[in-house]
N, C-alpha and C positions, 0 to 999 in steps of 0.2 A: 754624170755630173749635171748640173742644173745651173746655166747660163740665164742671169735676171737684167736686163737693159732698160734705163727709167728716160724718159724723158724729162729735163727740168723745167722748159717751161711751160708743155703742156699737163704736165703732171700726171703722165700715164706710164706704165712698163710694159716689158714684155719679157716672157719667159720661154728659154730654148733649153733641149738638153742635148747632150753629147756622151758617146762611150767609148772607153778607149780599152782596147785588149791589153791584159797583161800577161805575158809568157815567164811561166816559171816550170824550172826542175823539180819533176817527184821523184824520188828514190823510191824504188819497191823493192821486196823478197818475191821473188816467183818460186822459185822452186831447187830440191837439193838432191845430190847424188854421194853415195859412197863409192869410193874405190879402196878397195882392199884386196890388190893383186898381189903385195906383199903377205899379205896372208893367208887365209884357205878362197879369197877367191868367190863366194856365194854372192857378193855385194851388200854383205851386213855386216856390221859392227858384232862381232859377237868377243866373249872376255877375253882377257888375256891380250888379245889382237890390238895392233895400233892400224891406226888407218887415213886415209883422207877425205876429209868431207868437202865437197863440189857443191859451193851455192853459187842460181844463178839469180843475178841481180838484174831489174830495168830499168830506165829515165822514162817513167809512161809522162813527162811532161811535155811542155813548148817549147824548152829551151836547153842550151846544155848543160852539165853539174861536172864540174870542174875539182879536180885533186878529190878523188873520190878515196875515204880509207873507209875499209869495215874489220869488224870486231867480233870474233865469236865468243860467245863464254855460256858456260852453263853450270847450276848448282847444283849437279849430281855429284854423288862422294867418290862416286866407280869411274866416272871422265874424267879426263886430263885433257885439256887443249892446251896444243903443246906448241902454237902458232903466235904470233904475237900480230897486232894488227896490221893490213896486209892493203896496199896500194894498188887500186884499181886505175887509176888516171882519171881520163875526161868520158864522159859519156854525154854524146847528142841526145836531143829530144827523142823516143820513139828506140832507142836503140838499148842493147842486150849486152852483158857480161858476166866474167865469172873469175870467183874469187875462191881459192885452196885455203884450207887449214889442215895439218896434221892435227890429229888426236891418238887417244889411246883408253883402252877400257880394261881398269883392271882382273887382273887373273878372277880373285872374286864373286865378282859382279854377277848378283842373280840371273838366270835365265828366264826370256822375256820381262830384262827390265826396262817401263820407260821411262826416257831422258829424252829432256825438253832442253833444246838450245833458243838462244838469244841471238841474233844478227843485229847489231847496231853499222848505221853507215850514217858518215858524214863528208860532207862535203863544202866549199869555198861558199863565203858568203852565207853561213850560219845552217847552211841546207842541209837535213836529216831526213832517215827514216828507218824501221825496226822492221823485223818481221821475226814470228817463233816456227820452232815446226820441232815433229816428234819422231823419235827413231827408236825402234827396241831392240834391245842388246840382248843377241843370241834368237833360240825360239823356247817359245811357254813347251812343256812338255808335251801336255795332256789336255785335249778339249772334247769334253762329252755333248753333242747335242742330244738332247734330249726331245724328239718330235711328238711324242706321244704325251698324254694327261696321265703318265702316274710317274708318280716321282719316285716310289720306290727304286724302280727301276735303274737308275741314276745313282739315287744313294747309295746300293748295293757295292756298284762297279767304282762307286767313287771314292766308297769306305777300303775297296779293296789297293787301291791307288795311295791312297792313306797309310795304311800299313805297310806297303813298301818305299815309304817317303817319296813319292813321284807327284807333282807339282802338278794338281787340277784344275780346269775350270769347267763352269758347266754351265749354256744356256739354253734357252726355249728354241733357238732357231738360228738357220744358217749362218754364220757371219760375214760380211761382207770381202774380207782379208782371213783368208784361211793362213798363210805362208808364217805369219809369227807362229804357229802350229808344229811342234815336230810329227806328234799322233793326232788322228781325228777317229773319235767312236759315235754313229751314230745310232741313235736307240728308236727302231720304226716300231716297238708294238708288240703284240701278238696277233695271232689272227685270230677271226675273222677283222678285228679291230685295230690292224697295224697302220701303221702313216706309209703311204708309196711314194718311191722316189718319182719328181717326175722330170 
């Protein structure tokens, strides 16, 4: 702020300023867990299976957010969120919670498909915030790396994967998250010319 003080009868001013903190609630999405004890247990939504998904929510603000609800929903045709929106209370500045939803993936649902959910939260006094995150239902079958420069090589085994309908991918190099994976093949070469593992 900018404080301006005139004198009137010597016709001069002066100018001051001032700042004043304002503390306010952020709603975040940090982060989400699956519980699927009622069904096989791996901690993935995989088809068929219903399940619970565990988001955890924070107030990274100054202040606290009061009557907090959040909302899951997603536009995948193979989920069902089967939770309706779900009361988390008050949460202080700086401080951590967590909100349950049942779902359900049906029987269908391709292997390694993914599904994007939405978390909406709102709270007293117009206070919101979102967060997305991804999850894949089931695991992809088949993942050929391919480390070497001929691509034949790849297409061979991957035409052979083809003809017996089993679901492939295939890239140039390690991926970071093997686990969506049920098979990994990896293609080092020939020799004298092969790629070593290291």
């Amino acid at each position: 702020f900018i404080l301006t003080a005139e004198d009137q009868v010597e016709r001069s001013s002066w100018e001051s300023t001032f700042s004043i903190v304002v503390h306010a609630p952020v709603l975040s999405f940090m982060e989400y867990s699956i519980d699927d004890s009622q069904g096989n247990a791996n901690g993935k939504l995989d088809a068929g299976e219903a399940a619970t998904i565990i988001v955890d929510i924070a107030n990274l603000g100054s202040s606290a957010a009061y009557t907090i609800i959040g909302q899951l929903t997603t536009e995948s045709e193979y989920i069902s969120v089967l939770s309706d929106a779900q009361e988390l209370g008050n949460l202080a500045g700086q401080e951590t919670g967590q909100l349950s939803f049942a779902v359900s993936a049906a029987g269908d649902t391709p292997e390694g498909q993914s599904v994007s959910f939405i978390l909406n939260l709102l709270a007293d006094h117009g206070i919101s915030g979102t967060g997305e995150f991804y999850t894949i239902v089931g695991q992809k079958p088949v993942i050929i790396i391919n480390l070497t420069s001929k691509a034949a090589l790849a297409d061979t085994l991957q035409a052979c994967f083809s003809e017996l309908q089993v679901g492939v991918e295939t890239v140039f190099s390690v991926p970071e998250n093997l686990e969506v994976y049920r098979s990994a093949f990896v293609l080092l070469g020939v020799y004298p010319d092969n790629y070593q593992l290291t």
